[in-house]
C-alpha positions as CSV (number, residue, x, y, z in Angstrom):
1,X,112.1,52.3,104.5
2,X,113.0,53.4,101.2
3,X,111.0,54.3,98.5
4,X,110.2,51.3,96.4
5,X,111.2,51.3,92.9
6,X,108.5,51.9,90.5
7,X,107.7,50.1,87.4
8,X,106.2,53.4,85.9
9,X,108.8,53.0,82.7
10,X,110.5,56.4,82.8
11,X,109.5,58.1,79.4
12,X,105.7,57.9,81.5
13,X,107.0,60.7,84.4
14,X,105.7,63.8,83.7
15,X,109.2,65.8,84.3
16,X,108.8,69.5,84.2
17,X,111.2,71.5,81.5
18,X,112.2,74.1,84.4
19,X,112.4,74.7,88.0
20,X,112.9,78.1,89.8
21,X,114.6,79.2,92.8
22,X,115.8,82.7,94.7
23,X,117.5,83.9,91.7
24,X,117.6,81.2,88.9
25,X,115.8,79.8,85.9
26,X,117.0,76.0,86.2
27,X,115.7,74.4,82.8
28,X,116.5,71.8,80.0
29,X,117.9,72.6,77.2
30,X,116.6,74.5,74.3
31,X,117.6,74.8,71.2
32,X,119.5,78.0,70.3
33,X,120.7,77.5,73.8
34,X,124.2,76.6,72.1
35,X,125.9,80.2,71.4
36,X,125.3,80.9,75.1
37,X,126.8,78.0,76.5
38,X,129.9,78.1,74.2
39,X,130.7,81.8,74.8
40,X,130.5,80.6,79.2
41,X,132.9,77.7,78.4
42,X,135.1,80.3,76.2
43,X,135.2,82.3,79.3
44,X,136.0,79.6,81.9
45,X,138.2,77.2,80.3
46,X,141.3,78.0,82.7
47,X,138.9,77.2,85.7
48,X,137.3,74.2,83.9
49,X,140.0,72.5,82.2
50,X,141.5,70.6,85.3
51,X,138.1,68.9,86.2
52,X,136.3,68.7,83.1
53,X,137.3,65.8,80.7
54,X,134.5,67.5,78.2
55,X,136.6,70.8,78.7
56,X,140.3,70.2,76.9
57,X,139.6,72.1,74.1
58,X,137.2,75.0,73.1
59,X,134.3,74.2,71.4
60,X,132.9,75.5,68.3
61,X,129.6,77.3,68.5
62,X,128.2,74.7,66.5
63,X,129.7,71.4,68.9
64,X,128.2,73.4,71.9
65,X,124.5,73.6,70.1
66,X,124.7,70.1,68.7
67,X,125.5,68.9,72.7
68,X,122.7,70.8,73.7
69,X,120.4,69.3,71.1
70,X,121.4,66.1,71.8
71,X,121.0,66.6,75.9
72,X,117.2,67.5,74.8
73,X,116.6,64.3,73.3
74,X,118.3,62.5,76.4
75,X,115.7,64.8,78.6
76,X,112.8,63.7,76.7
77,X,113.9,59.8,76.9
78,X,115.0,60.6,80.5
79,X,118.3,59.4,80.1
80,X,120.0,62.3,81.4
81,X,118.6,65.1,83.0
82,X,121.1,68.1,82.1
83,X,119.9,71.4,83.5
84,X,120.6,74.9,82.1
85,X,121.4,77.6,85.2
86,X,120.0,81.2,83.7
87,X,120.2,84.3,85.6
88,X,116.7,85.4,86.4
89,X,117.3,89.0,86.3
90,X,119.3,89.3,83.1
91,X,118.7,86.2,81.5
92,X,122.7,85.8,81.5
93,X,123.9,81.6,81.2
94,X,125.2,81.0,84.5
95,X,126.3,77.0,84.5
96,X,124.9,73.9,83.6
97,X,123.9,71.2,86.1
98,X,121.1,68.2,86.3
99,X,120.7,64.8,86.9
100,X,123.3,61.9,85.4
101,X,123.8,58.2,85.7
102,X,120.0,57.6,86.7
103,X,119.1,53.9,87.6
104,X,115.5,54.5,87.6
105,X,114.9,50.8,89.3
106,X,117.1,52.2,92.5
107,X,116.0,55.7,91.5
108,X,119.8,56.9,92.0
109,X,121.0,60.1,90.1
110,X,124.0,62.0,90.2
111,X,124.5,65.6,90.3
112,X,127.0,67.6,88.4
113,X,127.3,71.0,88.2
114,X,130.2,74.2,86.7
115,X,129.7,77.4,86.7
116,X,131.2,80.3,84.4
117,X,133.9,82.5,85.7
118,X,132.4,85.8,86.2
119,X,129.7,84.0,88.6
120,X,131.9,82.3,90.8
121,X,131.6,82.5,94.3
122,X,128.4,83.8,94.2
123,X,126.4,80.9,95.6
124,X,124.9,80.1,92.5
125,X,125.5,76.4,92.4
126,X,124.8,76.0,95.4
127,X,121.6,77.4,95.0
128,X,121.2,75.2,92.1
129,X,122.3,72.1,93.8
130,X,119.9,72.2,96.7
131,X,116.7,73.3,94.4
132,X,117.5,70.1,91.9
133,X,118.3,68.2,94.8
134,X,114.8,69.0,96.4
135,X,112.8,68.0,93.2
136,X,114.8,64.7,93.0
137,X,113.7,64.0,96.3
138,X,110.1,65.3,96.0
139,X,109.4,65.1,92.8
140,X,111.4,61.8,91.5
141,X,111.2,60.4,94.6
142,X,115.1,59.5,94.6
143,X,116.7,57.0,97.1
144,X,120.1,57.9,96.7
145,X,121.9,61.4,94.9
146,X,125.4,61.4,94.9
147,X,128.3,64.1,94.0
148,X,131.1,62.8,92.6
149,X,134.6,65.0,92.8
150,X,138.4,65.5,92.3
151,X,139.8,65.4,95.6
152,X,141.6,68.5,94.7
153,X,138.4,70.0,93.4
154,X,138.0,71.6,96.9
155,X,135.5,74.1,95.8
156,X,133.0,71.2,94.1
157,X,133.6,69.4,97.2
158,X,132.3,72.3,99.5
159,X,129.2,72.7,97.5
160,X,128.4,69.0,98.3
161,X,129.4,69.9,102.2
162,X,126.8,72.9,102.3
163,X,124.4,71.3,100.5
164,X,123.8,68.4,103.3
165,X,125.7,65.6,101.8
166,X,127.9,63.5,103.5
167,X,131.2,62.1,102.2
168,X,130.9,58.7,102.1
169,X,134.8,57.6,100.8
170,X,137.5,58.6,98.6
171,X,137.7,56.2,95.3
172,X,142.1,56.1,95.6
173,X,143.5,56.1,91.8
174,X,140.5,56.3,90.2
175,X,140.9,58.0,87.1
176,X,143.3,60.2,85.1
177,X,143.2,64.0,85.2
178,X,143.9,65.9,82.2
179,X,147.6,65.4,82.3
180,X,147.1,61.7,82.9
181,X,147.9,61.3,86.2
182,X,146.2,59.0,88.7
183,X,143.5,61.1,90.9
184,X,141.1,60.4,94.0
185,X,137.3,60.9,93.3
186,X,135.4,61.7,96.9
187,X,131.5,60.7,97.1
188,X,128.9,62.4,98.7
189,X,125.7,61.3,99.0
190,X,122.1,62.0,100.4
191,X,120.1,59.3,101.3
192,X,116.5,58.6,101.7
193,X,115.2,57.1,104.9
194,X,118.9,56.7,106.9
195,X,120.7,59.3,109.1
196,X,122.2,61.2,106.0
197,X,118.4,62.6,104.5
């Protein structure tokens, strides 16, 4: 059976700042953390731009920080659980991922993740992915994590696959790309206690 929900009222879960795996520092933001991020987006905007509403234009170093500052406040309520990706051995910004649309009650969350150019295709996210997919399970005792993507985003969408979620439908016409056209959104999901764990 599922886990039941609990009444705990989130801001009471003791939620650690960081989480390590093979080759990452996965943590919440900091501030400071804003000049980093800004100069990754600066570098990926070609690669982020068709999938990233948030990505249309560059940001200033000083949009970037302000997000960041904001996204710790959201961690400290446990709104939103955005995650920082930093490169172990150089201490080089990576990506951002975490934990969105959480329904505490259901204990459902929602993984998104980019990663900066000169990392791609390194595995990185999907080393990300399965380490904050772990602690939502363990540690959050979530019932249902889902990835939501472009259809076209094939990349994103084998993250999901190697990460052990299954795709559970295509959403036909569900929103607008960046040039306003009508796009498919596929969901993958893990969940507890059913054949898809």
């Amino acid at each position: 059976m599922p886990n039941r929900p609990s009444s705990t009222h989130p801001i009471l879960l003791d939620i650690p700042s960081q989480l390590e795996s093979d080759r990452l520092l996965i943590r919440a933001p900091q501030a400071g953390d804003g000049a980093a991020m800004n100069e990754a987006i600066r570098e990926s905007m070609t690669e982020l731009q068709p999938w990233m509403p948030w990505a249309q234009q560059i940001p200033t170093v000083q949009e970037s920080e302000a997000h960041l500052r904001l996204a710790q406040v959201k961690f400290i309520e446990r709104q939103d659980l955005q995650l920082l990706l930093i490169e172990k051995s150089t201490g080089q910004f990576v990506g951002s991922s975490g934990l969105h649309q959480i329904d505490w009650q259901v204990r459902k969350f929602e993984i998104g993740y980019w990663v900066r150019t000169s990392f791609t295709g390194q595995g990185y996210i999907s080393e990300a992915v399965r380490t904050i997919t772990e602690f939502a399970i363990e540690r959050l005792g979530a019932n249902r994590i889902e990835i939501r993507c472009d259809a076209n985003n094939i990349p994103s969408a084998r993250v999901a696959e190697r990460c052990g979620y299954t795709l559970e439908g295509t959403l036909r016409n569900y929103k607008l790309d960046s040039h306003d056209s009508l796009t498919n959104t596929m969901i993958f999901a893990r969940v507890r206690g059913s054949e898809y764990e």
